[in-house]
C-alpha positions as CSV (number, residue, x, y, z in Angstrom):
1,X,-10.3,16.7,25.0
2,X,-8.1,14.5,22.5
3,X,-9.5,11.7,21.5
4,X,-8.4,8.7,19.1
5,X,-9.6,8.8,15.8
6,X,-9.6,6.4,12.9
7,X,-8.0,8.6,10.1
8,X,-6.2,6.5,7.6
9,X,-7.9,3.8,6.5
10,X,-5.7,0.5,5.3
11,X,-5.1,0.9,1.6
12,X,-3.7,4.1,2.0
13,X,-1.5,2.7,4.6
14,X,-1.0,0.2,2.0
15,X,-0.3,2.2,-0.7
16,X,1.6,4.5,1.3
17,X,4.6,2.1,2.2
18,X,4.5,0.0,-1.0
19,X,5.1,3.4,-2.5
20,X,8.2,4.6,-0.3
21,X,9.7,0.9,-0.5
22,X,9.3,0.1,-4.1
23,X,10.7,4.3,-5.0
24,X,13.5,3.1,-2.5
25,X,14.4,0.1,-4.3
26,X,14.0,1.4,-7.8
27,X,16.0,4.2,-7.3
28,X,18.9,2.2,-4.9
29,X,18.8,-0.7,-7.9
30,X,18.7,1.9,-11.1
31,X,22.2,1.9,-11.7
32,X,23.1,-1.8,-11.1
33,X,22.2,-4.3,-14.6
34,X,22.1,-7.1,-12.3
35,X,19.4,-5.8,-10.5
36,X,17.5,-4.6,-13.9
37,X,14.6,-6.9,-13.2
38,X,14.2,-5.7,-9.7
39,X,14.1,-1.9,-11.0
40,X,12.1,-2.8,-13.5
41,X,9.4,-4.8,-10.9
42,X,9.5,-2.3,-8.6
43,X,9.0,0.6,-11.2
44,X,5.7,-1.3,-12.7
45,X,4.9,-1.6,-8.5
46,X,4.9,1.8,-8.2
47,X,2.7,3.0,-10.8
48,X,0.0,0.7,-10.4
49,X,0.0,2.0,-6.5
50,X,-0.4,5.6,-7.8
51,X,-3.3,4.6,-10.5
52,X,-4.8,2.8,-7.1
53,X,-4.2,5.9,-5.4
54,X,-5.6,8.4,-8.2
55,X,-9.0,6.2,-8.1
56,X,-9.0,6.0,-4.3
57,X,-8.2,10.3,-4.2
58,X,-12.2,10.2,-5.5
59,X,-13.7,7.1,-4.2
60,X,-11.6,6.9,-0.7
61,X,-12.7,7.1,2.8
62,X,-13.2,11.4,3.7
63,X,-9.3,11.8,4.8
64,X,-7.8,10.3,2.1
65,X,-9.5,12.0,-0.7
66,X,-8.1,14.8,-2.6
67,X,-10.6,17.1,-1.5
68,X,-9.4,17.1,1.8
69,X,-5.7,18.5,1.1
70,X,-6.2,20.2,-1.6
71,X,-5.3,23.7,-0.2
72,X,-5.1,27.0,-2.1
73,X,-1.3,28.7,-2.2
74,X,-2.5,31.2,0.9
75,X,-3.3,27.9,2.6
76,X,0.1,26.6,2.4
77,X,2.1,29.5,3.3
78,X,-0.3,30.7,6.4
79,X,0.4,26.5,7.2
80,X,4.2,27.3,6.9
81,X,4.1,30.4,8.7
82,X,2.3,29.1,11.9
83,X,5.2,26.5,12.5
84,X,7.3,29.8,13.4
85,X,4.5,30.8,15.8
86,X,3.7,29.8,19.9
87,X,0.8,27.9,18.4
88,X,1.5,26.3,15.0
89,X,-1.7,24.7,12.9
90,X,-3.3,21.4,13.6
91,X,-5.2,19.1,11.0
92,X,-6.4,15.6,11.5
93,X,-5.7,14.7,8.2
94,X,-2.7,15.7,5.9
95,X,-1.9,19.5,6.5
96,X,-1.7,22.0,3.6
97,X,2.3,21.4,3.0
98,X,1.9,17.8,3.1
99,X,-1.1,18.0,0.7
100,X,1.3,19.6,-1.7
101,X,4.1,17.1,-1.1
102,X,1.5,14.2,-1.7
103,X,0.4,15.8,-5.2
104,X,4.0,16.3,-6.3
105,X,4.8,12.7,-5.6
106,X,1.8,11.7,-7.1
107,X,2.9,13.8,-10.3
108,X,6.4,12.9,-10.4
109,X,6.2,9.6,-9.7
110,X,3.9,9.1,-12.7
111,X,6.4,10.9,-14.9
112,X,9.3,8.4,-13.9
113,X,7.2,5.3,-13.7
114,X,5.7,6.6,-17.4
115,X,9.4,7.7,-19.3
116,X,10.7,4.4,-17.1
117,X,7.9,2.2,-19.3
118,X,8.6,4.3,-22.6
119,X,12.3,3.8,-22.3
120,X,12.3,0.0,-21.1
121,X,10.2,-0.4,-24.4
122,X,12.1,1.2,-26.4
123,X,9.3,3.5,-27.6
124,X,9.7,7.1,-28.4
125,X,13.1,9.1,-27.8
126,X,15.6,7.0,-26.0
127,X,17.9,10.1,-25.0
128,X,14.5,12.5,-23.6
129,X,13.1,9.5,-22.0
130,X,15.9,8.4,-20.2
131,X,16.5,12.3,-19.2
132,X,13.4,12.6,-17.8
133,X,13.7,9.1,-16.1
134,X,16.8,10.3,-14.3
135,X,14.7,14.1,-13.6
136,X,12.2,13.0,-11.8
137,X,13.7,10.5,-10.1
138,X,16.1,12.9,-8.3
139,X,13.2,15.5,-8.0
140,X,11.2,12.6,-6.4
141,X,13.7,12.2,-4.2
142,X,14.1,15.4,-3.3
143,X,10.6,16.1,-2.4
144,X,10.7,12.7,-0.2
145,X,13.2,14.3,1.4
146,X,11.4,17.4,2.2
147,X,8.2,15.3,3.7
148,X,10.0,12.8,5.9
149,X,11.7,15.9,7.5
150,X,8.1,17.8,7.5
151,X,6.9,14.6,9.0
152,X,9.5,14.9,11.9
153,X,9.1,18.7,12.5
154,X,5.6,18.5,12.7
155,X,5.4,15.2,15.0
156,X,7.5,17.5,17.3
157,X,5.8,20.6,17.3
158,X,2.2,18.9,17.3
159,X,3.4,16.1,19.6
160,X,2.2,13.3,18.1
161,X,4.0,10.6,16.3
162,X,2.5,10.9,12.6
163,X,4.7,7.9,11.2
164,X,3.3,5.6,13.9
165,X,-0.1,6.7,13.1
166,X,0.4,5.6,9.3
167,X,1.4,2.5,10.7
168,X,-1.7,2.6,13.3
169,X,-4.0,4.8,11.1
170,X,-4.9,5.5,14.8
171,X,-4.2,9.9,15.6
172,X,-5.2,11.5,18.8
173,X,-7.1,14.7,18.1
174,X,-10.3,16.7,19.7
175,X,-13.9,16.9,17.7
176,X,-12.9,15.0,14.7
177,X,-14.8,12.1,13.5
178,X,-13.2,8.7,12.8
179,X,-13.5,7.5,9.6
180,X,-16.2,4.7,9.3
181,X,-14.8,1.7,7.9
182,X,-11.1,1.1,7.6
183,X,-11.6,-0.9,4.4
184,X,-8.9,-3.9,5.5
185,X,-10.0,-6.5,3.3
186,X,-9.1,-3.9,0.0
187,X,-6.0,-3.5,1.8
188,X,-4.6,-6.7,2.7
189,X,-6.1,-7.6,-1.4
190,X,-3.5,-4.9,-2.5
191,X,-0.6,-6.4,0.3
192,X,-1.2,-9.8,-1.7
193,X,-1.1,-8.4,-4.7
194,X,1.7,-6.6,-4.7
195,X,3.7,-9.5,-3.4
196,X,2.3,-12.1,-6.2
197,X,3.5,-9.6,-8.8
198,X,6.7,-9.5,-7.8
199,X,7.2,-13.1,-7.1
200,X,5.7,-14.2,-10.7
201,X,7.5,-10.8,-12.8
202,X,10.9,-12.3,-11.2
203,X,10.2,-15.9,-11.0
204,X,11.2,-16.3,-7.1
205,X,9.2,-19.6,-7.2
């Protein structure tokens, strides 16, 4: 019998969107010079959500640590596989192609925000920096791509609405445990935060 379960706790919902929004905006703002200062903002945004993120993989709540997605290659493609089948597989948590999408955002994402900081500084190569800024951007990109339509094939084939339960934290599944705290208060410190930063780096006030 399905039953609702507590599975993602707040600052990974937290970090989560601040992570899509701010990658949107970067990348949307990264050939305008008027909107440097708003690239740059939301590029510094990002990679202090993926060090949070990297520290919360070890020290998070049991679904959100790396642990629990880190799948071996057989993993993945048996995952892939059963989405072709009468009865595709089910996990409470992130499922072994998301897992991989999740690492590869967490990599890439850390390249761009890094050659992003080398390049705004002026330290190092100019020309490899600002080729590898542009690489994995696109290749972030890409792989967004990917998960948001993995996200919509698998809310359909599992019938449940997994971009409401990031929203909720809240998923409906039979003998899993709810998480025990939702940590809200770490959460809503990182919502703050984040929205200080960006009012002080751009001097909105």
């Amino acid at each position: 019998m399905l039953q609702r379960v507590l599975v993602w706790d707040v600052p990974t919902r937290v970090f989560h969107w601040t992570l899509a929004l701010s990658f949107a905006g970067a990348y949307l703002t990264a050939e305008s010079e008027r909107y440097r200062d708003i690239h740059v903002a939301l590029g510094y945004l990002m990679l202090g959500m993926i060090g949070f993120r990297l520290v919360w993989g070890f020290a998070g709540t049991a679904y959100a640590r790396f642990g629990s997605f880190l799948y071996k290659p057989s993993a993945v493609v048996g995952y892939v596989r059963s989405l072709f089948s009468p009865q595709p597989e089910h996990h409470v948590g992130h499922n072994p192609a998301g897992g991989v999408a999740i690492f590869l955002l967490l990599a890439l994402g850390l390249l761009l925000g890094t050659s992003g900081v080398l390049l705004y500084w002026e330290l190092g190569d100019e020309d490899l920096f600002e080729e590898l800024h542009e690489i994995s951007a696109n290749l972030m990109l890409a792989v967004v791509v990917v998960h948001v339509a993995g996200v919509l094939v698998s809310s359909v084939l599992h019938k449940e609405n997994l971009v409401r339960a990031m929203f909720t934290g809240y998923k409906q599944a039979a003998n899993a445990v709810s998480i025990p705290r939702a940590y809200a208060w770490l959460g809503v410190v990182m919502a703050l935060l984040s929205v200080a930063f960006l009012i002080i780096y751009l001097g909105i006030l």
